[in-house]
C-alpha positions in Angstrom: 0.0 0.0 0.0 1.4 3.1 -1.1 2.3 6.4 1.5 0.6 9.7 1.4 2.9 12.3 0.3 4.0 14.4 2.6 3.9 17.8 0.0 0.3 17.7 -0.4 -2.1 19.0 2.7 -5.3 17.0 2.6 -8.0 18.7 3.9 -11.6 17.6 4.3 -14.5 20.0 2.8 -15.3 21.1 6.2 -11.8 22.0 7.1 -11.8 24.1 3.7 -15.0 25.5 4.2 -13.6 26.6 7.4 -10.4 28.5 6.1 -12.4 30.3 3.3 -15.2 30.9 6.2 -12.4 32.8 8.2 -10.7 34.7 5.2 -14.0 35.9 4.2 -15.3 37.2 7.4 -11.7 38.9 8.3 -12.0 40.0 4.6 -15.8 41.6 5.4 -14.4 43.4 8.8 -11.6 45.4 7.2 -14.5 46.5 4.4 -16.7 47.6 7.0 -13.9 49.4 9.1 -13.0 51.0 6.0 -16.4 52.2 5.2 -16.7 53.3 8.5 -13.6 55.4 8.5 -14.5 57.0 5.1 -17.7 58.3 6.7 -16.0 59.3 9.4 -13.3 61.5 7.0 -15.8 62.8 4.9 -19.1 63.8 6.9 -19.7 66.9 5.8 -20.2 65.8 2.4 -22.2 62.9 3.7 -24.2 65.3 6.2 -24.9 67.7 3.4 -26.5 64.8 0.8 -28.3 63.8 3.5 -29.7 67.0 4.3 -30.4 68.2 0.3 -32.2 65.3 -0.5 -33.7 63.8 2.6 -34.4 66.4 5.2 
């Protein structure tokens, strides 16, 4: 019976589904931080759009 090689990292689907899981969710945090901060920069602008068309 032959060996598994050793180069190869066999993973199961749920192990896979778990790494993609995390790298997607780390992924969506830094998007959200960023939108976040952009508000944050630009408010005035923000403010003002809200107020011409909303208000």
């Amino acid at each position: 019976m032959g060996r598994q090689s050793t180069r190869h990292r066999y993973r199961t689907r749920r192990e896979k589904n778990q790494s993609v899981g995390r790298a997607a969710r780390i992924l969506g945090i830094g998007l959200l931080i960023f939108l976040v901060m952009m508000v944050i920069k630009n408010w005035r602008e923000w403010w003002a759009y809200y107020k011409t068309y909303f208000y």
